[in-house]
C-alpha atoms as one frame of an Amber mdcrd trajectory, in Angstrom:
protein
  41.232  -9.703   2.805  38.708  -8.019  -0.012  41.351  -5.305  -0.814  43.697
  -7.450  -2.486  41.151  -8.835  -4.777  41.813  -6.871  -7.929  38.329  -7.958
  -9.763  34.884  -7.113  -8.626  32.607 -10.330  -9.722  29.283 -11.318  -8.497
  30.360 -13.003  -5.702  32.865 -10.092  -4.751  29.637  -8.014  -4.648  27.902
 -10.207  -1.901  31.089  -9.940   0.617  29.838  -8.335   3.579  31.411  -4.422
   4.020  33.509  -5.339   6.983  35.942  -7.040   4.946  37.098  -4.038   2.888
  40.460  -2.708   3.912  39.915  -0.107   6.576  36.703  -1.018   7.491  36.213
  -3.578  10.288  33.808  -4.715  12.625  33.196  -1.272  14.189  32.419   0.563
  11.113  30.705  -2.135   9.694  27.786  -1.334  12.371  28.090   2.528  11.675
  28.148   1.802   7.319  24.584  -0.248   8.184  22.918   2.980   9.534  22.771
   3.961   6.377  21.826   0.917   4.554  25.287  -0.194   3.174  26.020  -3.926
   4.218  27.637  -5.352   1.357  30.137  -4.505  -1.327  27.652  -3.917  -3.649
  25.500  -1.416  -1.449  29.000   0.677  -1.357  29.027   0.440  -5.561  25.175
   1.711  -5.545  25.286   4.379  -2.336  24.092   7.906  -4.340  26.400  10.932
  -3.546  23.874  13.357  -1.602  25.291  15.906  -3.659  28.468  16.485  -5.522
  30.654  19.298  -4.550  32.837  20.977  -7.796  36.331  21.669  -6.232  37.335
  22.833 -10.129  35.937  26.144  -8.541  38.164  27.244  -6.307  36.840  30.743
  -4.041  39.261  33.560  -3.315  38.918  34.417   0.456  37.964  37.857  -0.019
  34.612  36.639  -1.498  34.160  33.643   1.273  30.554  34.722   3.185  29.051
  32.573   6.141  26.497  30.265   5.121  28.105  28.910   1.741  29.809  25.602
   0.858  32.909  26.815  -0.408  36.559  25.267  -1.615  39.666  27.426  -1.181
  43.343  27.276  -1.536  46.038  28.893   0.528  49.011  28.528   2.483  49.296
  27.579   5.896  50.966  30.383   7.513  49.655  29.747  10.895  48.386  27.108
  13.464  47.824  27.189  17.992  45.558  26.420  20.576  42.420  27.218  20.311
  38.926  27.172  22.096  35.205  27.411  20.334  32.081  26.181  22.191  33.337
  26.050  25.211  35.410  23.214  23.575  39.777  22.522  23.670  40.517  22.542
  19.952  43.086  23.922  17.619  43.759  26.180  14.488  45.377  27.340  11.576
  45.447  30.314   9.549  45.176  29.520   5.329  46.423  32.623   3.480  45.575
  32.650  -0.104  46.746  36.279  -0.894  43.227  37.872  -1.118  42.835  37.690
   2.346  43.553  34.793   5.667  40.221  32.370   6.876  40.643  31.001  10.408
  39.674  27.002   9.998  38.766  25.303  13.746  39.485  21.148  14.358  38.477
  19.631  18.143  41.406  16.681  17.341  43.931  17.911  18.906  46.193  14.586
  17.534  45.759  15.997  14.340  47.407  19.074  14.627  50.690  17.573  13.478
  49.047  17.054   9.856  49.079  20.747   8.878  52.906  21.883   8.623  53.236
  25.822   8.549  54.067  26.886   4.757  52.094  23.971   2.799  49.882  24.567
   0.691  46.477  23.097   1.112  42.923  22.892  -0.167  40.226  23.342   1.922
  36.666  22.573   1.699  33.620  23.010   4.021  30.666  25.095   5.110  31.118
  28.475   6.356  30.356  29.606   9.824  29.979  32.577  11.769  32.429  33.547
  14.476  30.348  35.860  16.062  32.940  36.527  19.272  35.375  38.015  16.445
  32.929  39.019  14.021  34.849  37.147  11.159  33.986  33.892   8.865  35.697
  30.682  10.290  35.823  27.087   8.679  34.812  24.104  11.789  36.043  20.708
  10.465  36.184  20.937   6.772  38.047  18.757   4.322  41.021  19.254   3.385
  44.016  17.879   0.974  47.616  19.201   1.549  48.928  19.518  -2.242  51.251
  17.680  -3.192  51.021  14.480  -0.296  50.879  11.366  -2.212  47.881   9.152
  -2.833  44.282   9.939  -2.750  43.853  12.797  -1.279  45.967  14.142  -4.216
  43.870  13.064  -6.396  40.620  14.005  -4.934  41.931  17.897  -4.762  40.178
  20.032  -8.160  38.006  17.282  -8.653  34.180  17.085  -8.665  33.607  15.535
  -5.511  31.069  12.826  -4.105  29.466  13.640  -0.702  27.922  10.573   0.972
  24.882  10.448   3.318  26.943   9.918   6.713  26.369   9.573  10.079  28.494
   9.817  13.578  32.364   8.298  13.317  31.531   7.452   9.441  32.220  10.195
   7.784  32.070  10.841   3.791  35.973  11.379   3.753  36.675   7.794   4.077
  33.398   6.713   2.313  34.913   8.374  -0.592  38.626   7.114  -0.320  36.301
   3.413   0.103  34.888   4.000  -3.147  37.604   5.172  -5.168  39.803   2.533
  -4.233  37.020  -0.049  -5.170  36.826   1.756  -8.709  40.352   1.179  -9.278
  39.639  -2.266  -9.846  38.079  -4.564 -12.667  34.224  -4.906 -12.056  32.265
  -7.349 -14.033  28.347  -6.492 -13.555  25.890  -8.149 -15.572  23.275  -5.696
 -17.397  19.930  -7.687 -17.383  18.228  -4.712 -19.277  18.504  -6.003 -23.229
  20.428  -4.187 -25.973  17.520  -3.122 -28.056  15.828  -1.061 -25.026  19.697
   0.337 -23.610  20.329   1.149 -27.610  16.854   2.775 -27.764  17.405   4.985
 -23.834  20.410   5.774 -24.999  22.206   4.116 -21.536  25.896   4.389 -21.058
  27.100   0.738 -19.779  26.169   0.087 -16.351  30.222  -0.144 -15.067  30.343
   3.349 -16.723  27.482   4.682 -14.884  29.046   3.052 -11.714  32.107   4.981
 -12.121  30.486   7.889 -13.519  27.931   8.309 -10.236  30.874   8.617  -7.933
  33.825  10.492 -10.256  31.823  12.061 -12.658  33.917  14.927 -14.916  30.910
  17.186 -13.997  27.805  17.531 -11.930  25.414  16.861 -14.987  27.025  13.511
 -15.708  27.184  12.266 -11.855  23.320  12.844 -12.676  22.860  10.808 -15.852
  24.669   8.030 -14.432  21.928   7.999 -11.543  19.378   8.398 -13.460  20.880
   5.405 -15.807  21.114   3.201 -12.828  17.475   4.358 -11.595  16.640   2.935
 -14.699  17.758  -0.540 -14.566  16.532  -0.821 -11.119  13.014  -0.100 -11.801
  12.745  -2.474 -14.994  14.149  -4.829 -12.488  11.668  -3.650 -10.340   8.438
  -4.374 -12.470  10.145  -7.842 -13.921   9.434  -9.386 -10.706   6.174  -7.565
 -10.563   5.098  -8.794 -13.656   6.317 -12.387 -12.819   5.004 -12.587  -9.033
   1.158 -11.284 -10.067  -1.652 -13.374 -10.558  -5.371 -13.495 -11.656  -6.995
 -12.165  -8.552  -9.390 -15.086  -6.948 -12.825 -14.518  -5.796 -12.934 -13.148
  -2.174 -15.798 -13.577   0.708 -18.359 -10.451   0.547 -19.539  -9.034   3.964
 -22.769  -8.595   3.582 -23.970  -9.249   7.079 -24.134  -5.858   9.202 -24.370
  -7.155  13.154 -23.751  -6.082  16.281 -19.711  -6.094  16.349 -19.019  -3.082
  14.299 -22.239  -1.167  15.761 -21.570  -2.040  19.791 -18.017  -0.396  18.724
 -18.813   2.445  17.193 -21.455   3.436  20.203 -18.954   2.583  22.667 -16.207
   4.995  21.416 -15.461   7.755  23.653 -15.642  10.493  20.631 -17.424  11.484
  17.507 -15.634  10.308  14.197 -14.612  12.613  11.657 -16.134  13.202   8.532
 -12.927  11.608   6.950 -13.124   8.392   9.086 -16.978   8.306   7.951 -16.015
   9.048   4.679 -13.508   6.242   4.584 -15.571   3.523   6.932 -17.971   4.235
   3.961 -15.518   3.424   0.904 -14.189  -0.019   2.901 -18.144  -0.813   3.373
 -18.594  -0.581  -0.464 -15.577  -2.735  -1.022 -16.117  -5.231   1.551 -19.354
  -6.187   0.389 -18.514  -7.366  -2.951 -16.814 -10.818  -4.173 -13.941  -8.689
  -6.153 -10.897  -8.575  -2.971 -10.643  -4.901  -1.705  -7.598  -3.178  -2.312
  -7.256  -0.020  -0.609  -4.561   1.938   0.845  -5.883   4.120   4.100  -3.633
   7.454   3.908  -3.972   9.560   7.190  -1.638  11.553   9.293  -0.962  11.402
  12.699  -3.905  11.142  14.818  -6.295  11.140  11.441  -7.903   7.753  13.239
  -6.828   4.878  11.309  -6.821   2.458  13.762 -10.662   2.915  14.164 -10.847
   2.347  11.015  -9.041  -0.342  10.813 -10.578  -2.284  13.973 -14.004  -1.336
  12.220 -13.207  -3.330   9.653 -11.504  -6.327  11.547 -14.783  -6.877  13.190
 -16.911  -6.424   9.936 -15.067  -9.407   9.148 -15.763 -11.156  12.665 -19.231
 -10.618  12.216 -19.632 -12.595   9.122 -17.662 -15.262  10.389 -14.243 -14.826
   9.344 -10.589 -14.326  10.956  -8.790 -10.730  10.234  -4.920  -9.802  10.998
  -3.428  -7.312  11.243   0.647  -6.933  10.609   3.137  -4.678  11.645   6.805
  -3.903  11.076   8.131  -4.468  14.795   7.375  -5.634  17.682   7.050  -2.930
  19.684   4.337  -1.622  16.986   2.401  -4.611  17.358   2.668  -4.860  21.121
   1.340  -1.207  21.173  -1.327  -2.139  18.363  -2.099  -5.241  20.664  -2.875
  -2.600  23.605  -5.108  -0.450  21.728  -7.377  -3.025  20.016  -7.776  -4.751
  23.451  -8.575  -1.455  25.115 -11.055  -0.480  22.203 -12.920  -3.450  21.796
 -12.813  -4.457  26.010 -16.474  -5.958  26.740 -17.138  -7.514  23.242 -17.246
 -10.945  22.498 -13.914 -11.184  20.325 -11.132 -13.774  20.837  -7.559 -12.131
  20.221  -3.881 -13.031  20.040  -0.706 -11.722  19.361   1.845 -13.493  17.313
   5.769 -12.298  17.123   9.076 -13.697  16.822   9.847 -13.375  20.554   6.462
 -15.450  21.190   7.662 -18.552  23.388   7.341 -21.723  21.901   4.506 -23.167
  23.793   2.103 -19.997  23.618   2.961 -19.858  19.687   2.045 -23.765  19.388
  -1.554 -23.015  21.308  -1.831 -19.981  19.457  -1.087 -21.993  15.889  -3.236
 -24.400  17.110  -6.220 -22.402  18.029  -5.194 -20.125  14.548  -6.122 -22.972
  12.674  -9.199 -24.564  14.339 -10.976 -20.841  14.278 -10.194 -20.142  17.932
  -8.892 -16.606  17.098 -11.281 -14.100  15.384  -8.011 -11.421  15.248  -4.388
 -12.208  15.080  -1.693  -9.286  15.554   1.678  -9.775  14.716   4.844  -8.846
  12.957   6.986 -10.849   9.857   6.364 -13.982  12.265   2.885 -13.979  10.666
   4.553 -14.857   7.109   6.321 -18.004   8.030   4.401 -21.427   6.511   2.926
 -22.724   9.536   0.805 -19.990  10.137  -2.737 -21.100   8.917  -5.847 -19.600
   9.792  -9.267 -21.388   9.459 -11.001 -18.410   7.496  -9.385 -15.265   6.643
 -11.522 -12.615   5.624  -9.192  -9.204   5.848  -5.931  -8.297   6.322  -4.765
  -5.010   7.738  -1.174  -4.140   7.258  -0.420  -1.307   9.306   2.740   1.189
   8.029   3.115  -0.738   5.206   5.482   1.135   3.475   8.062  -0.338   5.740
   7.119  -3.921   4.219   8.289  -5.295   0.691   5.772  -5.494  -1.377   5.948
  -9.164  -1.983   5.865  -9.661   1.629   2.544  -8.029   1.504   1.719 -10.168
  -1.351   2.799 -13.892   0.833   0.587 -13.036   3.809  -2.298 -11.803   1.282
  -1.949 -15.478  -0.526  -2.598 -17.131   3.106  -6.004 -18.244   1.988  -5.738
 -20.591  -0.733  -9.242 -20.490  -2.003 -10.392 -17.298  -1.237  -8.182 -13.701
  -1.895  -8.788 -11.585   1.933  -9.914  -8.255   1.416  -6.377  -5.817   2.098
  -6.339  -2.417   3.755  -2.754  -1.165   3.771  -2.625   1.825   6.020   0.392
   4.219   6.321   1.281   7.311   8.440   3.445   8.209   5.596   1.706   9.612
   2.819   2.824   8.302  -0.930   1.932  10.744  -4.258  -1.007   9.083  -5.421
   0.595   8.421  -8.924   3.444   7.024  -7.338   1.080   4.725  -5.407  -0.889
   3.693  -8.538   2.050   3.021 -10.632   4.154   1.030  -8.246   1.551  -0.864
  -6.311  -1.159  -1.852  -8.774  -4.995  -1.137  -9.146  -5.548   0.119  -5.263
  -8.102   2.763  -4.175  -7.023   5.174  -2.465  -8.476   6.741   0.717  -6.967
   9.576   2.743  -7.665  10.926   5.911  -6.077  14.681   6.483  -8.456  16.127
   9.191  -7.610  15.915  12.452 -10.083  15.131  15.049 -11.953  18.420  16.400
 -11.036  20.520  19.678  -7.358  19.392  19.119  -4.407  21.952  20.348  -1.753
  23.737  18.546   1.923  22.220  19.000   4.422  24.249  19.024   7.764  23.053
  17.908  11.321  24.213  19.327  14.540  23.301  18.976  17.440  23.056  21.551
  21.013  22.673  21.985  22.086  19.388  24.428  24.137  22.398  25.971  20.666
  24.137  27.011  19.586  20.459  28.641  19.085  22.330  31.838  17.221  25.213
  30.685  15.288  22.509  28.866  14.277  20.466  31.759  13.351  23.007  34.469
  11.063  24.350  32.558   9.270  21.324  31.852   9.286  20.827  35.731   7.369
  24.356  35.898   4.548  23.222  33.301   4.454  19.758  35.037   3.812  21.396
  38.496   1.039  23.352  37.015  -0.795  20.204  36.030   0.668  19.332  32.461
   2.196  15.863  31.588   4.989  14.852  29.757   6.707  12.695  27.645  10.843
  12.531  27.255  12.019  10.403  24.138  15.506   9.018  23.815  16.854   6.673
  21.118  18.984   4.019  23.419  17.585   1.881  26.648  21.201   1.724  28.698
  24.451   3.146  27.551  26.887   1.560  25.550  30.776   1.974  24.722  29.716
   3.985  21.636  27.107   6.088  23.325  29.256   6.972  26.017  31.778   8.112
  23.745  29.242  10.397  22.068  27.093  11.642  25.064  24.344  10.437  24.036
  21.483  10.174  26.329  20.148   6.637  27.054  17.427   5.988  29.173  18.606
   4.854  32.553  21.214   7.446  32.600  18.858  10.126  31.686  16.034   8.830
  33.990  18.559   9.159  37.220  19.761  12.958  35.848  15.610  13.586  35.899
  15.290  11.955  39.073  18.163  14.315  40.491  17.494  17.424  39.409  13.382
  17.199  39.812  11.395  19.163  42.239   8.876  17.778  44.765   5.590  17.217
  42.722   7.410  15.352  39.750   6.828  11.958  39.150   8.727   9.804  36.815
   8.235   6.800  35.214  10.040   4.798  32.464   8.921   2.541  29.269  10.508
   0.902  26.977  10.684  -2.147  24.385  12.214  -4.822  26.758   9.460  -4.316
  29.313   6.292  -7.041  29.182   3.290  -6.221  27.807   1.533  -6.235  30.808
   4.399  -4.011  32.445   3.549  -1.233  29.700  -0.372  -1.377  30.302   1.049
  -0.829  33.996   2.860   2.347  33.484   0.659   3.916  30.558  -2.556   3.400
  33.154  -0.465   5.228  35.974   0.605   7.707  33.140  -2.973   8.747  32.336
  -4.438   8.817  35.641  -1.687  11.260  36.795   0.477   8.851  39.159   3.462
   9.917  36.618   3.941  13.225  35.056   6.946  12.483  33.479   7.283   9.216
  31.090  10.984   8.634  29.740  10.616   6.471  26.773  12.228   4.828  23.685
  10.108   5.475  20.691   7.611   2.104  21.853   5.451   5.478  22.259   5.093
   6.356  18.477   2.085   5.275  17.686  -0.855   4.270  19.656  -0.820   6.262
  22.427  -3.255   8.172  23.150  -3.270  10.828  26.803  -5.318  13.902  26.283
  -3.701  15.419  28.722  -0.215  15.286  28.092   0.922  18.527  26.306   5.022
  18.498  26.485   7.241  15.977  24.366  10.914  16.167  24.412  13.362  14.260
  22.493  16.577  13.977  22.787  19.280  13.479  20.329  16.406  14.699  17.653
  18.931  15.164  15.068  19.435  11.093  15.238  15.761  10.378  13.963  14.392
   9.974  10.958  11.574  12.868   9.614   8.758  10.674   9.477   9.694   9.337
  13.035   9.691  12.512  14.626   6.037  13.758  13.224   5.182  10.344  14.600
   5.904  11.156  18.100   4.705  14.869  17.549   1.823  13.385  17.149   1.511
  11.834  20.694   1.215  15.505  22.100  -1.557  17.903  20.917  -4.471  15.163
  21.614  -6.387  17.420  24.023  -7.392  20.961  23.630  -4.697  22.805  25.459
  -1.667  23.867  23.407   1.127  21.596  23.306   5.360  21.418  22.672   7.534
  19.611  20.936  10.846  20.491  21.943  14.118  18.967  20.156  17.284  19.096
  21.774  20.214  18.159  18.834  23.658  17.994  19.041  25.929  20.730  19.640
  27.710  19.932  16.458  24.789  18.845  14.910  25.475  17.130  11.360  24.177
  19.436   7.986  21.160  16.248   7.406  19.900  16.777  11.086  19.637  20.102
  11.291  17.454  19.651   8.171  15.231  17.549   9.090  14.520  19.232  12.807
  13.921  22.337  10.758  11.468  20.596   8.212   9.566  19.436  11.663   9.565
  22.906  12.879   8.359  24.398   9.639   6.112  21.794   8.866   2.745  20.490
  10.920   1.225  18.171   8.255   2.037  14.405   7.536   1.139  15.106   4.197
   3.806  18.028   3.307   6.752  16.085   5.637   6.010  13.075   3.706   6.850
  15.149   0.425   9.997  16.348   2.015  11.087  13.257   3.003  10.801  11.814
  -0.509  13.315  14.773  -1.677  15.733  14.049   1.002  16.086  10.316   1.348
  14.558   9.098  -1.868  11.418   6.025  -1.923  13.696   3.264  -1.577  13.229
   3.047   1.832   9.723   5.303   1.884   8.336   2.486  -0.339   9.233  -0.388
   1.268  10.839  -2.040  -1.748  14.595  -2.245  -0.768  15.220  -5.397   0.542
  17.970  -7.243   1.693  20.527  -8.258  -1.078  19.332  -7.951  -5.014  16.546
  -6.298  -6.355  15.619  -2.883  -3.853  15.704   0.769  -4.659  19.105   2.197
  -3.758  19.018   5.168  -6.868  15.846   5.456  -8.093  14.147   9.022  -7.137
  10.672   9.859  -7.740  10.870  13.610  -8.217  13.811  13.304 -10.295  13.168
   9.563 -12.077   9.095   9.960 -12.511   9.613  10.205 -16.236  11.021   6.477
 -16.933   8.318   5.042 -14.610   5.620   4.580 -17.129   8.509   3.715 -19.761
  10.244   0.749 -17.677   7.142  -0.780 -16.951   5.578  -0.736 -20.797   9.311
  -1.807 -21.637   8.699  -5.301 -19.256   5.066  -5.644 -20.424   6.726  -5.767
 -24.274   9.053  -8.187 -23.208   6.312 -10.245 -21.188   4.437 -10.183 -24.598
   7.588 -11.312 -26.539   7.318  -7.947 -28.279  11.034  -7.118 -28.421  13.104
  -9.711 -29.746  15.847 -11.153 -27.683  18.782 -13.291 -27.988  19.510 -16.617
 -26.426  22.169 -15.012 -23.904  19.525 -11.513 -22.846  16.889 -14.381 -22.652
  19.270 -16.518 -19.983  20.099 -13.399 -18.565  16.403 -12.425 -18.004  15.769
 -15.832 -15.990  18.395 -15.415 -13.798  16.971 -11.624 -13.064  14.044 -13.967
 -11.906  15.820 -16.345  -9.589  17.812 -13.380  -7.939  14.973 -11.489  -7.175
  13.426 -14.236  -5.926  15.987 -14.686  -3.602  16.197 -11.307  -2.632  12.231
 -10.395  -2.161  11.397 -13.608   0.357  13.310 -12.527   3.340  12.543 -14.964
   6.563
């Protein structure tokens, strides 16, 4: 349907992926995993890197461990087996010397006739059974087949993020075909600031991210793009703030905050004191706090948070607290209930899944001051949620919120501003904080409560599952717990094509192969709330030594004694996401593991990030890697749905035209650059699009 369109217009761009020739419902689930959705997500999706096929390797020089592209003759092609794996391969000759290159397809052995001439490009491996470099899976043009892949061949190349059956081959073919046709983008940024930045036009820079004639211009056109998306950015920043109202000071100190602090079953740290200390100085003034609570895994924010919750209790107001999913709030839910069991607090929860009649009491109660803390997820944005005094809001990982989401559920109180901790696992630079999100104070919590263990970290091959697995049975017959992560509750068609692990398959494997002694349970998002409290209770007093689990365990949780943490199909979760369930492991004081088990043909981005895990232990130095790999589009919590998110702007690489996009919008907020009618239409309909694009439901 969209590939016969031969123009690209605005409402081309909103035409959801599956439509593009080639594409279909199937891939349309796999081009989501990595954020692409529409038409215009495709346009804007940054090349990883670019890989310069102009420079073509002899052979003779090819060593293992390098990206390389190389042309040769086919002089050679059979059976063959690698990895304990039916495969096949050919022989490339290029005169300085033959290169064995391995594919498992077997269907797509017919595509490499003996005698043609083709280009090959790929990492080097390591056949270590016949001491020689090989080639596993690379690209590959044959020269002189019509089309794209002609094209593509001596080119500098775009390589895509990619992930499992989407691969960057056909991202690229995707994009190139889209770039053969007319697009008509319009460039909200005015001619006096794109004259003065000396910006190429934005269809250029389109073109030029994904074909560029070199790797230095792919680059500028980012960086051109990264541009125009962050004066879009601080336009609707601009626009959407407001003259801060006066906010309710907590100057009463009673019996809440102290019963909880006597009643904890540790000493806090000197950086929870610290911090407690900064939120009491804020708290107790009529100016709205602003703070953002920094602290690694197991730092203790959510005793500071719940601190301050009932600070705001005690003085005879509501606090909520908001997280990104359900299953965080559910697990939130459990922790302030067990943490604050025998005081006088009323609590709820509040998410989309709540039925009808509970919501209505729970609205109802909201509003009249029944509830002194509300939990919840987005439901707590939606209009009919009203509270009857709201004193503090906690928004727990809120880098996974927009920031104008944050700013709706802060504007609950119509009156009044509530005081607003934001609290993240995920450490942001602190000039990256201060520019993007305003005039917040900053707290940080690095150290980690004392008589903790050391974790170590290993990583496995699925083929070593076994190996894996009974020796976790060992430690777990010598007393030690643990956990077993896996990213999928039941199997599906496209699991089961991949071998991946899902929960009920691997939880009957465990239950097969386990010795006497071994207890296993299961948890998992789909289970009640009461179901979870079940198994956790049964988990920590030893009636299960072996809890298989989704990720519901990321945060939260909290068993001294469980010292092993397995997850499977590591290579399939994000950095931050893995330090996060680290961090379950290494609570008590005897040392702990982490073990991943990846793929056998793990892709080049997992292998990176299980390595940056095993390298790494702090939050603070993953969080920095993380920015280099992925970028803060998603790390920030500003990419929304539709118009107006990050999808090229880099902080390492773009921190320069920060300060300079955002004096550029206060200029034209001050009518201090002088517009024309047509940039002055243009810059209201910036407005209405962002709008649009920042209030999701």
């Amino acid at each position: 349907m969209a590939g016969n369109v031969n123009k690209i217009d605005s409402e081309f761009l909103k035409r959801d992926i599956r439509y593009l020739k080639g594409v279909g419902p199937k891939k349309q689930s796999l081009f989501r995993r990595i954020g692409v959705k529409t038409v215009e997500d495709l346009l804007f999706l940054v090349p990883r890197r670019y890989e310069d096929r102009t420079k073509i390797v002899p052979i003779k020089d090819v060593r293992a461990g390098e990206y390389v592209t190389i042309q040769g003759r086919i002089t050679l092609k059979g059976n063959r087996k690698l990895f304990g794996k039916e495969g096949f391969g050919i022989i490339i000759d290029d005169g300085t010397g033959w290169i064995e290159v391995v594919f498992f397809v077997k269907s797509m052995k017919g595509l490499f006739p003996v005698g043609e001439k083709i280009i090959i490009t790929g990492r080097v491996e390591f056949d270590k059974y016949y001491h020689k470099p090989i080639l596993i899976h690379p690209e590959y043009s044959i020269i002189g087949k019509e089309g794209y892949d002609e094209v593509i061949a001596g080119m500098v190349i775009p390589v895509y993020p990619q992930t499992e059956g989407l691969d960057s081959r056909f991202i690229r073919k995707l994009v190139y075909e889209l770039l053969q046709k007319e697009i008509e983008l319009t460039d909200y940024v005015p001619r006096a600031i794109r004259e003065k930045e000396n910006l190429l036009p934005l269809v250029e820079s389109i073109r030029k991210l994904h074909f560029p004639d070199s790797v230095d211009e792919g680059e500028r056109a980012r960086k051109n793009i990264a541009f125009r998306e962050l004066f879009q950015f601080f336009w609707r920043l601009n626009l959407e703030r407001e003259k801060l109202r006066k906010a309710h000071p907590f100057n009463k100190k009673g019996q809440l905050s102290q019963m909880f602090l006597k009643n904890l079953p540790f000493e806090l740290t000197e950086g929870q004191k610290k911090v407690i200390e900064e939120i009491e100085r804020d708290i107790q003034k009529n100016v709205p706090m602003q703070r953002l609570l920094q602290g690694d895994v197991g730092s203790g924010k959510t005793v500071v948070a719940i601190y301050s919750m009932l600070r705001a209790v005690e003085n005879g107001y509501q606090a909520t607290l908001m997280a990104p999913t359900e299953t965080l709030a559910d697990q939130i839910f459990l922790v302030l209930l067990n943490f604050v069991k025998g005081l006088p607090l009323r609590l709820a929860l509040l998410k989309g899944s709540t039925r009808a009649s509970e919501r209505k009491q729970i609205l109802r109660d909201l509003k009249e001051g029944g509830i002194d803390i509300l939990v919840g997820t987005h439901a707590l944005l939606t209009e009919d949620v009203e509270f009857y005094r709201l004193g503090l809001v906690v928004i727990d990982e809120q880098h996974k919120f927009g920031v104008l989401q944050r700013y709706s559920l802060w504007k609950k109180e119509e009156e009044y501003t509530p005081h607003l901790l934001l609290m993240t696992a995920t450490p942001i630079p602190r000039s990256l904080a201060l520019t993007l999100y305003g005039n917040l104070e900053l707290s940080l919590l690095k150290d980690r409560p004392a008589g903790r263990g050391k974790i170590e970290t290993i990583i496995k091959l699925e083929r070593k599952r076994d190996e894996v697995y009974s020796w976790v049975f060992k430690k777990i017959l010598k007393g030690e717990k643990a956990y077993v992560v896996v990213p999928l509750i039941e199997e599906s068609d496209y699991s089961k094509e991949r071998g991946i692990q899902d929960l009920f398959n691997l939880y009957d494997y465990l239950s097969k192969i386990k010795p006497e002694g071994v207890h296993i349970g299961t948890l998992h998002g789909r289970m009640k709330t009461e179901e979870k409290r079940r198994v956790m209770e049964k988990f920590r007093n030893g009636e299960i030594n072996m809890l298989v689990s989704t990720t519901v365990i990321e945060v939260g949780i909290d068993v001294r004694d469980a010292t092993i943490m397995v997850i499977e199909h590591a290579d399939r979760f994000g950095l931050a996401q893995l330090h996060q369930l680290r961090g379950r492991v290494g609570r008590g004081n005897k040392k702990s593991y982490c073990i991943l088990v990846v793929s056998d043909n793990v892709t080049e981005d997992g292998l990176e990030r299980v390595k940056a895990l095993k390298k790494h232990e702090s939050g603070f130095e993953l969080a920095e890697i993380d920015l280099k790999m992925r970028g803060p589009g998603e790390f920030l919590g500003t990419r929304q749905h539709g118009f107006g998110g990050f999808r090229v702007f880099h902080f390492y690489k773009d921190r320069d035209i920060i300060e300079k996009t955002r004096d550029y919008v206060t200029k034209l907020r001050e009518n201090r650059i002088k517009l024309t009618d047509k940039e002055k239409e243009a810059l209201m309909q910036l407005k209405e699009k962002l709008r649009e694009a920042y209030y999701v439901a």
